[in-house]
N, C-alpha and C positions, 0 to 999 in steps of 0.2 A: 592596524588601528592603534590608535597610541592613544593610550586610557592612564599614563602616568601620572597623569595631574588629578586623579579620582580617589578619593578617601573612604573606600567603602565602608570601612566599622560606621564612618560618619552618617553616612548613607543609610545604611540598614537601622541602625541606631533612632533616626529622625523619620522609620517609617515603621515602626513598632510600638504596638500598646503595652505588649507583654513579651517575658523573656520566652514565654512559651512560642509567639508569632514568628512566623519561618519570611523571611524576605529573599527574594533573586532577583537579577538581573543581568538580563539576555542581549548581549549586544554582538549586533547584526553587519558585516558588509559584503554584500553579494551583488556579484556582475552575472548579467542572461542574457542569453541572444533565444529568438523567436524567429523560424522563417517558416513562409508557409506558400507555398504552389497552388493556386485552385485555379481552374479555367484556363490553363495553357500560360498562365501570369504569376507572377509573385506578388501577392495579396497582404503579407502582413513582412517586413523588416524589420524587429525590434530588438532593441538594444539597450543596455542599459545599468545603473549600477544606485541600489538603493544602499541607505545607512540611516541605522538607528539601536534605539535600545528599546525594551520593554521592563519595566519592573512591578514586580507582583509581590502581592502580602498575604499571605493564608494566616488567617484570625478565627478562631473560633469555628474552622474547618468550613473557612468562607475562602472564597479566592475574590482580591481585587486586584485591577489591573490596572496599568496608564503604560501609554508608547509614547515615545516622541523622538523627532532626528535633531533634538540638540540635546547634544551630552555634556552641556556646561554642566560645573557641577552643582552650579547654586539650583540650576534649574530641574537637574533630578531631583535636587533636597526639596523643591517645593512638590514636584511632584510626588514624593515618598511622604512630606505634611498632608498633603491631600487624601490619599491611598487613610492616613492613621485615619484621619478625620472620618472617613467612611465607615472604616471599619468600630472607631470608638461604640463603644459597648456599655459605658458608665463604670468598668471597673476600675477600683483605686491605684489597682497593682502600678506600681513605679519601674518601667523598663528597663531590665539591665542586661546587656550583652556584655561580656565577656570580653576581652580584649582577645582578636582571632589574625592567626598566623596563614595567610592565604597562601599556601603552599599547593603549588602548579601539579595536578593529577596527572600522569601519563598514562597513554592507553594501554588496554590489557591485546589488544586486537590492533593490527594497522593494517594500510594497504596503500603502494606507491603509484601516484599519478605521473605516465611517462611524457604525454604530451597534453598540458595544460590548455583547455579552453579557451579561456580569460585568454592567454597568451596567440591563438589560434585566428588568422584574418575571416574576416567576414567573408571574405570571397574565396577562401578556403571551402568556408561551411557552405556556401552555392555551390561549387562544385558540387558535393556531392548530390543535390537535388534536381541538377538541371538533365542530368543526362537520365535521371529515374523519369523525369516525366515525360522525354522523348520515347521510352523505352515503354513505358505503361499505354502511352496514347496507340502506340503503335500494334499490342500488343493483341488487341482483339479490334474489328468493328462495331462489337457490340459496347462496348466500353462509352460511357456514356458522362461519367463526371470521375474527378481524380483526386485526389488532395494530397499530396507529401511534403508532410513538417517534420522540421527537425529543432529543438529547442535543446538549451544546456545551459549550467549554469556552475560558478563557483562562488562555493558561500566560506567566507569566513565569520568564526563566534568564539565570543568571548562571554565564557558564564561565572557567576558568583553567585554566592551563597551564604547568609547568614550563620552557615556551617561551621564557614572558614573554608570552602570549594572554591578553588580555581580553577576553571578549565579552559586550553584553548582548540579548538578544532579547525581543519580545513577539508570541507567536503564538495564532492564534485560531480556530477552524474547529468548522464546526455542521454535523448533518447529519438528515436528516427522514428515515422509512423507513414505509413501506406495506408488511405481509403480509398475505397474506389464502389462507383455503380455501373453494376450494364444492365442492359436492358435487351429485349428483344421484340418490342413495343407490345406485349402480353403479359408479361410479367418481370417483375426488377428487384435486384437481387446486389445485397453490400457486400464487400471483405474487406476486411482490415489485418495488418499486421503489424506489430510494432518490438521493437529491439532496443537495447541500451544497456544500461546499469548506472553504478556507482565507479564510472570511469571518466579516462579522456578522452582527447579525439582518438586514441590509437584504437578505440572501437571498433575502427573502421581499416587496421592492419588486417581483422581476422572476419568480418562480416561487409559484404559486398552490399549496396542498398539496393543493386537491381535485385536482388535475391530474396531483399525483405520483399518487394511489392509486387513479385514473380508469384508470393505466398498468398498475399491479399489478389493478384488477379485469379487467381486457381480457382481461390475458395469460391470469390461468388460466379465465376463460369459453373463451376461445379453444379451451383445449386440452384443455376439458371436454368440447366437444365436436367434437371431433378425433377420427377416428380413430388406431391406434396405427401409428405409424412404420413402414417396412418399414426388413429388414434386409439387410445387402449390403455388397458395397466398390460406391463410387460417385463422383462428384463432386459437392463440398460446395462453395458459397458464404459466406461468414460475413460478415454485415452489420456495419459500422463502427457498430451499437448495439447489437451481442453484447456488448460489456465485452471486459474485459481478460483474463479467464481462458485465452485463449491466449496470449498475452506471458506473463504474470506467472507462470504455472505450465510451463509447457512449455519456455520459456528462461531467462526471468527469474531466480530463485532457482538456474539454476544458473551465474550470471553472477556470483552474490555471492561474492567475494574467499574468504571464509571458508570456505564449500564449496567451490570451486573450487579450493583454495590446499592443500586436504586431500586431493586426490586422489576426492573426494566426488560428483564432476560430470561430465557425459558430457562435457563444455567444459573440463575438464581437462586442462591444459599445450598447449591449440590456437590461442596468441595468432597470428595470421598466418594461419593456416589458414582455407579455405573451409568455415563451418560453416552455410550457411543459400542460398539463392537468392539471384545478383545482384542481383534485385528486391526486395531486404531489407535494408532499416536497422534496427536496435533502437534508440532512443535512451531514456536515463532523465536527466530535465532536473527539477532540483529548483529552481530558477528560476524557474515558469513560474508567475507569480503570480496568488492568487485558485486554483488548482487543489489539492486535497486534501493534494497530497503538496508544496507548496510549501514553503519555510523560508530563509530572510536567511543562517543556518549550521546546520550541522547540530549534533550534541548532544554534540559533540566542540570545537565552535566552526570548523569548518571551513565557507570559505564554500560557496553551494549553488554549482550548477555543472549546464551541460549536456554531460554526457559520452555520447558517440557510441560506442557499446559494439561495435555490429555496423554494419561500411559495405559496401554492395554486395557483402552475403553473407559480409564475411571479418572475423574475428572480431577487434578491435584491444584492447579492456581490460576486467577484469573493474570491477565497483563495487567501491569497496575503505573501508575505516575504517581508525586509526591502527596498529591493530594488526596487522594485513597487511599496511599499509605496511612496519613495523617485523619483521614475522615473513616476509614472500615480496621484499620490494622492491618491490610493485606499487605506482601510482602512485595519491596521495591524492586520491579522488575528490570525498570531503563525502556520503559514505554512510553516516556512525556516528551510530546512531539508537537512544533508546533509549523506552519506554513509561513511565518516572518517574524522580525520583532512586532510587527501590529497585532499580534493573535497569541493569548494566551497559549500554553499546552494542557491538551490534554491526551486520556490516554488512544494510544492510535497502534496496529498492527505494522511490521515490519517485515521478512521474509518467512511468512506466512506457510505451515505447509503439514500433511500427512505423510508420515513416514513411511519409507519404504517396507513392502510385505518379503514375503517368499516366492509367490506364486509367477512362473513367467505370464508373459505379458500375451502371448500363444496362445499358452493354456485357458489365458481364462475365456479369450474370444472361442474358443472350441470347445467350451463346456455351455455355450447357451444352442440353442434350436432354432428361437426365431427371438428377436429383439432389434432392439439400437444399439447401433455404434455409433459414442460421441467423440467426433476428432477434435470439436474445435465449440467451447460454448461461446457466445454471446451475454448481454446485458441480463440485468433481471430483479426482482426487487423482491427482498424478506422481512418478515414483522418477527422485530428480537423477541417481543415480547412473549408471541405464541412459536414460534420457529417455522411458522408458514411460507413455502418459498415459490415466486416462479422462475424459469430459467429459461432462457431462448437460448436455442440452440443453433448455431450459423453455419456449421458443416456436420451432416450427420448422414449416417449407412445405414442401412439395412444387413443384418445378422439374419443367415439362413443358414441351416445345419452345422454353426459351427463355425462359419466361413463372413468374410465382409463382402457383402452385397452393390448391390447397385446404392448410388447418392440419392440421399432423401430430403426435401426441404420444411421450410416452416416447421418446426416439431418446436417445441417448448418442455420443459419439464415442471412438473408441479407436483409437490409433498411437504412432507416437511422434517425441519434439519434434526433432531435428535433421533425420528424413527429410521427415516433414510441410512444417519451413521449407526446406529444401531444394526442395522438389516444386513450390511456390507457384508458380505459373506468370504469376498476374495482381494486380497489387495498386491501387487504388482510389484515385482522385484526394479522396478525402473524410477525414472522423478525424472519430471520436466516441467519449468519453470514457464511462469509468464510473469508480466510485468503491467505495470500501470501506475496510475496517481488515486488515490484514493479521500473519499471525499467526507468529511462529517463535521456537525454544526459552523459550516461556513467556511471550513478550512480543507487545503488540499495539501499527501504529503507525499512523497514517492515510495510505490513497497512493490514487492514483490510476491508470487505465490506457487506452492508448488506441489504436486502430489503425483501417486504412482499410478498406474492404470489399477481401476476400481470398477468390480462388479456391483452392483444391487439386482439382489432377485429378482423384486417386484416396484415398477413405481409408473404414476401415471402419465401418459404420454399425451401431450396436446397436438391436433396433428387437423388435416382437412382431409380428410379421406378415414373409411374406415376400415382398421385390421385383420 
């Protein structure tokens, strides 16, 4: 991207009321491909390569925003006139920035792309899809709709800042996904599976994709034929290859500055406070390279960072972006994230996760009697406000004496998130990661989530049968 002809002081200069006003601008060039398999066809081809910038102006711990894909420079200057115009406030104050030396940040953290995307043919990336779908169709009779996409993308950005921040970054991340339904014309039942990171194609040196949707046809055979869940309060074990949907839903987003900083969050003004089980770390480490949610800086040019949110249960800092820096005081984590130049950042979760315990992973299945075992959770939806949660669960056992049981279906989980992490009684010398895109006010960002195998004594089980 060749931005040599842009005069930022000039720039930031003619979109400020006051020397206080913080100005950036986010410039964007990212190429994606989309393939997508349904119905024995390839349904979606897309390709493609956006560019643009966004520039934003935090005044009076307001954020205004304008995008646009022409980076003339007259025409950011009007659009950064516009930006002041909004923001004017009737103060006299006379704008004076400083004359600033944009001097290029290098990362604290890197990670090397072996075989570039971008660079990768189209008919490369079929490959890999075409023989999954022979291999899935085939796989059961019962097997009744399929879907295998593969989507990737390299983004390059350039960030500045009112600072005097320069940043450049190149980031890359692909991700393969296996749906599927069967049926048995009495009851029908989904799996899904999905794999990737913050990689290239060489993804696919060390993971086979029949192997990803070998995982998603298992799961919903499995719970085909399964009987349906009993219902009850009980004790749950949740497997370190559940995912993330207990972190990232139940504490997670309400750890985000921006909710949390509004009064939005059952975590709400409890920096110090015991919010979860001594046996409980949260940590969100945007560092941790090759993982989904990695990044050199975030979208703000802040570098990534491993910030230890929750330490032996007691709750020490929210994730924070510049604008909660600037609106609460909380401290600048490298959480301002955004989905394109057309979408402001805000603050958003990264490689998400509970740290590892002591307890082996054996042990803790042989200390319950009769419960659930959760291999594998599903969707589910939480109110930050009060920490109410529910949780479907898409692969789950039966725990008798100690031992995993026969498959059990439909079971759901429902409580809620600070009594739950509080209750934890056993946490799991193991971690295992999932992955996904993550979705809030409009915007999707790719993260990651992870934790060890985790008892709860007691919690309630949603189920069609009774226990």
């Amino acid at each position: 991207m060749d931005i040599t002809n842009l005069n930022f002081s000039k720039i930031f200069a003619n979109a400020s009321n006051n020397e206080d006003d913080f100005v950036d601008i986010f410039i964007e060039s990212k190429a994606s491909t989309l393939l997508s398999n349904e119905g024995k066809r390839l349904e979606k081809a897309i390709s493609g390569i956006t560019y643009g910038a966004g520039l934003r102006l935090i005044s009076n711990k307001k954020t205004y925003y304008a995008y646009t894909n022409n980076l003339d420079e007259k025409n950011l200057m009007q659009i950064g006139k516009s930006l002041k115009e909004a923001a004017y406030n009737d103060r006299s104050d006379t704008c004076k920035i400083a004359p600033l030396n944009f001097n290029e940040k290098k990362p604290k953290t890197d990670f090397k792309i072996l075989k570039d995307v971008a660079e990768t043919p189209t008919f490369e990336k079929l490959k890999k899809i075409e023989p999954v779908v022979k291999f899935a169709w085939g796989f059961d009779k019962r097997v009744v709709q399929i879907n295998i996409t593969y989507s990737d993308y390299k983004q390059d950005v350039i960030i500045v800042n009112s600072m005097g921040d320069f940043v450049k970054d190149v980031r890359e991340n692909l991700a393969f996904l296996a749906h599927v339904v069967v049926s048995n014309g009495k009851k029908t039942e989904v799996g899904y599976e999905v794999a990737g990171g913050f990689t290239g194609f060489e993804f696919f040196d060390n993971a086979a994709p029949e192997d990803i949707a070998k995982e998603a046809l298992n799961r919903a055979i499995t719970q085909l034929d399964a009987p349906f869940a009993p219902s009850g309060t009980m004790p749950v074990v949740l497997s370190s290859e559940a995912g993330g949907t207990m972190i990232h839903e139940a504490i997670g987003h309400g750890l985000e500055a921006d909710i949390a900083g509004n009064g939005l969050s059952v975590y709400s003004d409890k920096i110090g406070e015991q919010v979860a089980s001594k046996l409980i770390t949260v940590i969100d480490d945007s560092s941790l390279a090759g993982k989904r949610g990695f990044y050199r800086f975030d979208d703000e040019g802040t570098f990534s960072n491993k910030n230890v949110l929750v330490e032996d249960g007691m709750l020490k800092k929210y994730m924070s972006d510049r604008l909660s820096n600037i609106k609460y005081g909380y401290e600048l984590t490298g959480n301002g994230r955004r989905q394109s130049y057309e979408h402001h950042p805000i603050v958003r979760m990264s490689n998400t996760m509970i740290a590892p315990g002591d307890s082996k992973p054996g042990d803790i299945i042989k200390s319950v009697d009769s419960g659930l075992f959760v291999k594998k959770m599903g969707g589910g939806q939480v109110n930050t406000v009060t920490g109410d949660f529910v949780f479907d669960v898409m692969e789950g056992y039966i725990i008798k004496n100690g031992a995993i049981g026969e498959a059990v279906s439909g079971a759901t989980l429902m409580g809620n998130g600070p009594e739950v992490l509080k209750n934890i009684d056993m946490v799991g010398n193991d971690l295992g990661f999932g992955i996904g895109t993550c979705g809030k006010d409009g915007q999707g960002v790719p993260v990651s989530d992870a934790q060890p195998t985790l008892r709860i004594p007691s919690i309630v089980v949603g189920g069609k049968s009774n226990g």
